[in-house]
N, C-alpha and C positions, 0 to 999 in steps of 0.2 A: 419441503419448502426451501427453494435456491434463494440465493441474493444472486445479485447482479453487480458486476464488477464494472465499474465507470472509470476510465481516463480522461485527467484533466488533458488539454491540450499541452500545459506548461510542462507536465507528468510525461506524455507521450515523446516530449522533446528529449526530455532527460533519458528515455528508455530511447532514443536511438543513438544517443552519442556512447553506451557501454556496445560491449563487445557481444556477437551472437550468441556466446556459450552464457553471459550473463543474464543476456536478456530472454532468454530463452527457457533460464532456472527460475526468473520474477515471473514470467505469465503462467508458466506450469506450477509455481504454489498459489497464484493467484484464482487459476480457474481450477485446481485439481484440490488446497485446501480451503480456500477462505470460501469462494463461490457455496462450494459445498455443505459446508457446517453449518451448523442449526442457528448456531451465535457465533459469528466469526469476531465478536469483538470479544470474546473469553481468550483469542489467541494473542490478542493486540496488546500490546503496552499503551498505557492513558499517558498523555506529555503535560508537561505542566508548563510556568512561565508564559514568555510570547506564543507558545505554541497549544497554550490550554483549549482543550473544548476538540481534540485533536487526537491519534493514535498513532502508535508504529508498527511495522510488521517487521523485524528481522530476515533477511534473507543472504544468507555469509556474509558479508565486508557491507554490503548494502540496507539501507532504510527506505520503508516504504511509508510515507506521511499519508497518514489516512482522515477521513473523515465519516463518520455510520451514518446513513440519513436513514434512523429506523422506520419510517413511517412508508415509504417504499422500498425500503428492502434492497437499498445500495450500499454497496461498497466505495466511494470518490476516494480514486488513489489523487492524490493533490502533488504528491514530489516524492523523486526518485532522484536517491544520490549516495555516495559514499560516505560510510560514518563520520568521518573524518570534517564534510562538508556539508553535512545536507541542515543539522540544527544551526548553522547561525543565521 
């Protein structure tokens, strides 16, 4: 059983202002591990604060702001940004 990996439009924006090589490492863990796995929310980190009810994925220097919509079986990447920037 796949899930389905969903970009936001706001997400999609963010994944084209990084550089080929990075954005290229975010869709290859996106569709090679999360897509894949049984529970990709066992890989996720849960956010808390303003960001409750939300996840992240790690990927080098980068955050991936997620959200599980278990009931169909997506993945909504919501924001893509450097650690530095992506929580405030």
């Amino acid at each position: 059983m796949n899930w389905r990996v969903e970009i936001d439009p706001r997400a999609e924006k963010d994944l084209g202002r990084l550089s080929e090589r990075d954005r290229n490492r975010i869709l290859v863990f996106l569709h090679d591990r999360v897509a894949t796995h049984p529970n990709p929310a066992a890989l996720a980190t849960r956010l808390t604060g303003s960001k409750e009810g939300l996840s992240r994925f790690r990927v080098g220097d980068y955050r991936l702001i997620v959200k599980f919509l278990n009931g169909r079986l997506v993945v909504l990447v919501i924001e893509i940004g450097n650690r530095r920037e992506v929580y405030r």
